[in-house]
C-alpha positions in Angstrom: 72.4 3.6 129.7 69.4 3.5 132.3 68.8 -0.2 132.6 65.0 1.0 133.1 64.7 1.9 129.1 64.5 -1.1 126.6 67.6 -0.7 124.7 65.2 -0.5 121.5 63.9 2.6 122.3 67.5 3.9 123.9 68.7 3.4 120.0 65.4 5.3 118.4 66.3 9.0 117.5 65.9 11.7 120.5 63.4 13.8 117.8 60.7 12.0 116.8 57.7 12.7 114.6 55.8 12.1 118.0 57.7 14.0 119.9 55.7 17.4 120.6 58.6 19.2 122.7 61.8 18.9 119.3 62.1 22.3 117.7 60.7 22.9 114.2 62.2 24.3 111.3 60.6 27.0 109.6 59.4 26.3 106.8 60.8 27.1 103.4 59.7 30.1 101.2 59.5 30.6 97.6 61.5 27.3 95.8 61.4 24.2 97.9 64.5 23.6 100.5 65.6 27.5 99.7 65.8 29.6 103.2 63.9 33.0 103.3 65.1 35.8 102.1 67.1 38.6 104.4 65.0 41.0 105.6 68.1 43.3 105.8 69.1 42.5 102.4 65.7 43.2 101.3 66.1 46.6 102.8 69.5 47.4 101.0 68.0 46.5 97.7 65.3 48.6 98.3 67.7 51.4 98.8 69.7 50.8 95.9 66.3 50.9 93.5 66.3 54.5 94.7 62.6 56.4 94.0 60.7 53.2 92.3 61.7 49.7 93.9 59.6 47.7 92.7 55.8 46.9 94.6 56.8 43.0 94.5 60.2 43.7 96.7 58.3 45.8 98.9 55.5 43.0 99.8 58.4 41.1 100.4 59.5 43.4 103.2 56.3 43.7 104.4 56.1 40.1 104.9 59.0 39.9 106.7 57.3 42.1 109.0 59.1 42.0 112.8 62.6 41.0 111.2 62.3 44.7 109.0 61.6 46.6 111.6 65.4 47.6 112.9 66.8 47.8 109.2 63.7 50.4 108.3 64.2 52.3 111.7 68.0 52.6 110.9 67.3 54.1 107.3 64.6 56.6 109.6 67.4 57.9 111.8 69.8 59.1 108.7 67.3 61.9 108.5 68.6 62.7 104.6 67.9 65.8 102.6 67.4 66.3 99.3 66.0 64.0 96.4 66.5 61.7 95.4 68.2 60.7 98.5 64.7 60.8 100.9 62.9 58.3 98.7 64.5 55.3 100.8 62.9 57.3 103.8 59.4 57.6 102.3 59.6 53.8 101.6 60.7 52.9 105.1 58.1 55.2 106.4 55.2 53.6 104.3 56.5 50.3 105.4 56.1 51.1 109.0 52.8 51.6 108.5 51.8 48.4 106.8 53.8 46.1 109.6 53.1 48.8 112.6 55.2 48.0 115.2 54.9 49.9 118.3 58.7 51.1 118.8 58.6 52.6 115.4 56.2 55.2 117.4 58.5 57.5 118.3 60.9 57.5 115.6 57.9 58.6 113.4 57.3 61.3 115.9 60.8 62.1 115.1 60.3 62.2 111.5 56.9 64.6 112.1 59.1 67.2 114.1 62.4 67.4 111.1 60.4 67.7 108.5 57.5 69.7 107.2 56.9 69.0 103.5 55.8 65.3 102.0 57.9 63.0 104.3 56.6 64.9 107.7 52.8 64.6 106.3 54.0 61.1 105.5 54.8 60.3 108.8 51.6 61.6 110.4 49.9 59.3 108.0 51.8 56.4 108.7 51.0 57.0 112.9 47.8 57.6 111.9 47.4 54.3 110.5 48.9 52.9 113.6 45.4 53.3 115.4 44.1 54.1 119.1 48.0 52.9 120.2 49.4 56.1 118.5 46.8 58.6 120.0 48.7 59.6 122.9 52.1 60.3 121.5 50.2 62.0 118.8 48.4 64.4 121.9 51.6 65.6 123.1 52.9 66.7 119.5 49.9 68.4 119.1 50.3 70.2 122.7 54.5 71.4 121.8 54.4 75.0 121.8 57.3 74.4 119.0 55.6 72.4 116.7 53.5 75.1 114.7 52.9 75.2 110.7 52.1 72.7 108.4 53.7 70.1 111.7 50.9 70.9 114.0 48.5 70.3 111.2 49.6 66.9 110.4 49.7 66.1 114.1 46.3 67.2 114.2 44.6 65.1 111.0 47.3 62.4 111.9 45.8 61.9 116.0 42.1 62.5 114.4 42.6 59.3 112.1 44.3 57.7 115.3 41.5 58.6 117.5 38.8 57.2 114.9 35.1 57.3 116.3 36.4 57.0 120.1 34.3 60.2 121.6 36.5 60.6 124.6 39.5 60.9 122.1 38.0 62.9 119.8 37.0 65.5 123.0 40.8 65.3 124.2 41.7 66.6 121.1 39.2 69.6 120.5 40.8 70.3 123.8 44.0 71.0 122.3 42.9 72.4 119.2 40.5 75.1 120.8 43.3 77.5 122.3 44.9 77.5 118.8 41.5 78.6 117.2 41.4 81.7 119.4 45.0 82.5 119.0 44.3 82.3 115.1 41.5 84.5 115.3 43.9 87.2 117.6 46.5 86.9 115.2 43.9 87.6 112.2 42.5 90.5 113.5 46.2 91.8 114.0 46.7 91.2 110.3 43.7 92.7 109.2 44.4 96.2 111.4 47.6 96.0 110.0 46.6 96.3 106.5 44.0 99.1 107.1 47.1 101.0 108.9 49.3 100.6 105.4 46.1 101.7 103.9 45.5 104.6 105.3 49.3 105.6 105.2 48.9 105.1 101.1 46.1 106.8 101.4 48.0 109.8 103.1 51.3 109.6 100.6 48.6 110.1 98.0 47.6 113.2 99.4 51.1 114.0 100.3 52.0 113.7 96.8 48.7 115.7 95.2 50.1 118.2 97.2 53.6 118.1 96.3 52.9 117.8 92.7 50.9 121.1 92.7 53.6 123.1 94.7 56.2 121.6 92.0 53.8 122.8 89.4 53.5 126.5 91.1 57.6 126.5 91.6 57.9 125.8 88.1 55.9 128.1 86.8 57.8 130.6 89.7 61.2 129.4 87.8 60.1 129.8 84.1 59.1 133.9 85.2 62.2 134.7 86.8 63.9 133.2 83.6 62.4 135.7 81.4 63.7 138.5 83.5 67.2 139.2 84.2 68.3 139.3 87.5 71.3 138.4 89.5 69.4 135.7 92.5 70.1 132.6 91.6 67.1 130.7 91.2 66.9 127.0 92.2 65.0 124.7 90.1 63.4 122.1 91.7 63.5 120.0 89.1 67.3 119.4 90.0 65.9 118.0 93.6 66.0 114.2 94.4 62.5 114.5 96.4 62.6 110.9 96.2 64.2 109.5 99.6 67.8 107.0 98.6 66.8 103.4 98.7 69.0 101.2 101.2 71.8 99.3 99.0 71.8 95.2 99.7 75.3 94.3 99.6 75.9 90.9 97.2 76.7 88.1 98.4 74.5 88.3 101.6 74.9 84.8 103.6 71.4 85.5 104.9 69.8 84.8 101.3 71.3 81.0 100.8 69.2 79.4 103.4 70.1 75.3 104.0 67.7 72.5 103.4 66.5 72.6 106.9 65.7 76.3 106.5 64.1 75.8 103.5 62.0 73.2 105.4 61.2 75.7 108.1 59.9 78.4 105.6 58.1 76.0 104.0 56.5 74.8 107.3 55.1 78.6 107.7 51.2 79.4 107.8 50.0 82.4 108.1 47.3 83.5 109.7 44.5 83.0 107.7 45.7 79.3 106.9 45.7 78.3 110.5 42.1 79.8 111.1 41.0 77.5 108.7 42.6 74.6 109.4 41.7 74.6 113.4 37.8 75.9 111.8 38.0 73.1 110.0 39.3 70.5 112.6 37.2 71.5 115.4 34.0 71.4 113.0 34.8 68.3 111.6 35.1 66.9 115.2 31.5 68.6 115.9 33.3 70.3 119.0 30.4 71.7 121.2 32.4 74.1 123.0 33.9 75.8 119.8 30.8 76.2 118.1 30.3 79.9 119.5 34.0 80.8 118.7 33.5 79.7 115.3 30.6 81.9 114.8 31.9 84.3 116.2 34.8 84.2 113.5 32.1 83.8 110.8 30.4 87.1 112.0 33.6 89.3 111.8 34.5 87.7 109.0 37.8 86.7 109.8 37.7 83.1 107.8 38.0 83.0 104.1 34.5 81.6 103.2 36.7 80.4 99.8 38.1 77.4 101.8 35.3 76.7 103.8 31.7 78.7 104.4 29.1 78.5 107.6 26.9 75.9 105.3 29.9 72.9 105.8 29.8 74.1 109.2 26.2 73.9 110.0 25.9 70.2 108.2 28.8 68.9 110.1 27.8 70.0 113.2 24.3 69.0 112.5 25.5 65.2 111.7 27.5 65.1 114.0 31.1 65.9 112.8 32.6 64.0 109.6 32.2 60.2 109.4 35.8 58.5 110.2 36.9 57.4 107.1 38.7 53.8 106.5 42.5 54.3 106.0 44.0 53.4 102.6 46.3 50.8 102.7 50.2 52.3 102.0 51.3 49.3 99.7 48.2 49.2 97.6 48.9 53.5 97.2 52.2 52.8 96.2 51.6 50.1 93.2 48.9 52.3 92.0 51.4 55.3 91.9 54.2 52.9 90.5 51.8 52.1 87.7 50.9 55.5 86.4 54.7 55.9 86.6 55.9 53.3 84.4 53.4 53.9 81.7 54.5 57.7 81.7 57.9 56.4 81.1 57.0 54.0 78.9 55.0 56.3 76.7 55.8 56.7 72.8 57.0 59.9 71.9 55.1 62.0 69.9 56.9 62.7 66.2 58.4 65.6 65.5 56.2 68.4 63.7 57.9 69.0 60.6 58.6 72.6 59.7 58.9 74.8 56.7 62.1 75.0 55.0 63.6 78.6 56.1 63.7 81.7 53.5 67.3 82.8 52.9 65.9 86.0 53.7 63.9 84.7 57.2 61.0 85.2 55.9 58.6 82.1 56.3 55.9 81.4 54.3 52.3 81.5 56.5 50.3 78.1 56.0 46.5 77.8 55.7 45.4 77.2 59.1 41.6 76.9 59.6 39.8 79.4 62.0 40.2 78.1 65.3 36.5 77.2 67.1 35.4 79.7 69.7 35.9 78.9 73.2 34.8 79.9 76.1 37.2 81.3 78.1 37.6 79.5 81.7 38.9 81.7 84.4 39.5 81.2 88.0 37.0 83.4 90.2 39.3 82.7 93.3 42.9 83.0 94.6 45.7 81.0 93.0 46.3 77.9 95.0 50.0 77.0 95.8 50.9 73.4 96.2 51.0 73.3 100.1 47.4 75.0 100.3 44.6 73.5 101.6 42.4 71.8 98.7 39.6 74.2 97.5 37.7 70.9 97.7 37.4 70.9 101.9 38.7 67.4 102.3 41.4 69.0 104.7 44.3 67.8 102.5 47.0 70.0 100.0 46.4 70.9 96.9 49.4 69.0 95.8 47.5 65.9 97.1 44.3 66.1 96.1 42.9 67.9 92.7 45.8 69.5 91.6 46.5 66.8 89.6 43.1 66.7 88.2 43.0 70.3 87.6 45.9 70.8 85.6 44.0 67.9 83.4 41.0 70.2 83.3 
């Protein structure tokens, strides 16, 4: 004992109250005395709820924030296929963006380059959200030759949200997008020569067959002549000629026609032509790109863009004020109880009764019932092309169909 310390104060305990350097105990959550929760526990029970965990165990993750990172990075690198087996991934990936940790970056990146449906435009969301830090790994995935499609699109909206109002960003990225806007409008005018070549051909196998249809006409006529009279020559009817050339055969069974998930991704991820001259049209005029305002002109004035998606009016205003304002990014976890709400009341909606229905005839003949005339509607038709799912909205807000009004169409 060091004879310089009162022995009262050698017998005190080493951690006091007063003293500032003794390690504290976090401090319980939930019921008093009770430790947190695992954040890797939380993370397996989140996998076992499969599509619709529930928004309270989510929070929980959330709020666990640095301690869920690894377990949610380990469910990103299973890279699964199929449903319901990638809704664990869309979770993790939504979670991601709530806590945002920075070496989450390039596993999202990852994420952006396997897949091209929901969970890729997922995961340029969720970098997206990350903000200004996300910008540059964002840059180069726009810049890969190999990333093309639907990919390069998500890139592009995802490093748009990332750049927010920054003007040097937003430059740096009209950069990249302005060689792909030319290359689109190359590519278009292919396409469009193309299909004047295959019309022109039809319109030359019309001819062809105008002609052949009178010289079977004349031969028949030749054939129905020499039939009347006698005569030893045989004559050949050309009615017993095949004119029409034999079709190739596809042999059953072809491997090529079963294509693997990761295929199916791929086709999926294909734009053509037309869709990519919109998009980058309406990228570089929502970024109110000087240097791409001629060339956009320029593909209003051949008429390369389909003025159904967007028309030189939307241009003009957005150069005019000055691009589109950035809007605020919605918050993943409040998205997701929304979406968890509508689902549980769909499931837990009453069935309807069953209609009953006339007792059958023996003889299948069922009585008609009194119906009253049915009231005169108008008759709604669409004046434009079918939209598919993956289209862009015929709203202009840049995003799918599938994610915007479809659902409110199918209402309508």
């Amino acid at each position: 004992m060091d004879p310089e310390i009162p022995e009262s104060q050698a017998q005190a305990s080493p951690t006091t109250e007063s003293d500032s350097s003794a390690p504290t105990s976090p401090e319980p959550s939930g019921i008093e005395g009770q430790a947190p929760p695992d954040a890797a526990a939380l993370v397996d029970r989140m996998v076992a709820a499969g599509e619709w965990p529930e928004p309270a165990l989510l929070e929980q993750i959330a709020q666990a924030g640095d301690a869920a990172v690894e377990p949610l990075i380990a469910i990103l690198r299973t890279y699964p296929r199929g449903w319901p087996q990638e809704a664990p991934l869309d979770h993790a990936i939504g979670l991601l963006s709530v806590i945002r940790p920075p070496r989450a970056i390039p596993e999202l990146i990852e994420i952006v380059r396997r897949y091209s449906a929901e969970l890729g435009e997922a995961a340029s969301q969720a970098l997206g959200r990350y903000g200004t830090i996300a910008f540059e790994p964002l840059l180069e995935l726009c810049r890969d030759p190999a990333v093309t499609g639907y990919k390069r699109s998500h890139a592009i909206h995802a490093a748009m949200a990332a750049a927010g109002a920054d003007p040097a960003l937003r430059a740096r990225l009209a950069e990249v997008i302005r060689p792909y806007l030319a290359a689109a409008m190359d590519r278009v005018r292919e396409e469009i020569r193309a299909a004047r070549a295959v019309e022109d051909v039809a319109e030359d196998e019309d001819e062809d067959l105008e002609a052949a249809g009178a010289e079977f006409e004349e031969a028949d006529e030749l054939a129905r002549e020499d039939a009347e009279e006698p005569s030893d020559d045989r004559v050949l009817d050309v009615r017993d000629v095949d004119l029409a050339a034999p079709e190739p055969t596809r042999e059953a069974g072809d491997p090529s026609a079963s294509a693997s998930s990761p295929a199916q991704d791929e086709a999926e991820n294909e734009l053509d032509p037309f869709g990519q001259l919109w998009f980058h049209v309406s990228d570089l005029s929502a970024l109110a790109d000087p240097l791409a305002r001629d060339l956009i002109q320029t593909a209003f004035d051949e008429e390369l863009v389909e003025t159904f998606w967007i028309d030189e009016k939307v241009v003009e205003r957005r150069y005019r004020e000055g691009g589109e304002p950035v809007r605020p990014v919605s918050d993943w976890l409040h998205d997701y109880r929304d979406q968890y709400q509508r689902e549980m009341e769909l499931r837990n909606r009453p069935l309807k009764p069953l209609v009953k229905t006339q007792p059958r005839h023996p003889s299948g003949y069922v009585e008609p019932e009194e119906t009253p005339a049915p009231m005169v509607q108008e008759t709604i038709r669409n004046v434009g092309p079918k939209l598919g799912r993956n289209d862009p909205c015929w709203c202009g807000s840049g995003k799918k169909y599938k994610k915007c009004h479809l659902g409110k169409d199918s209402l309508t």
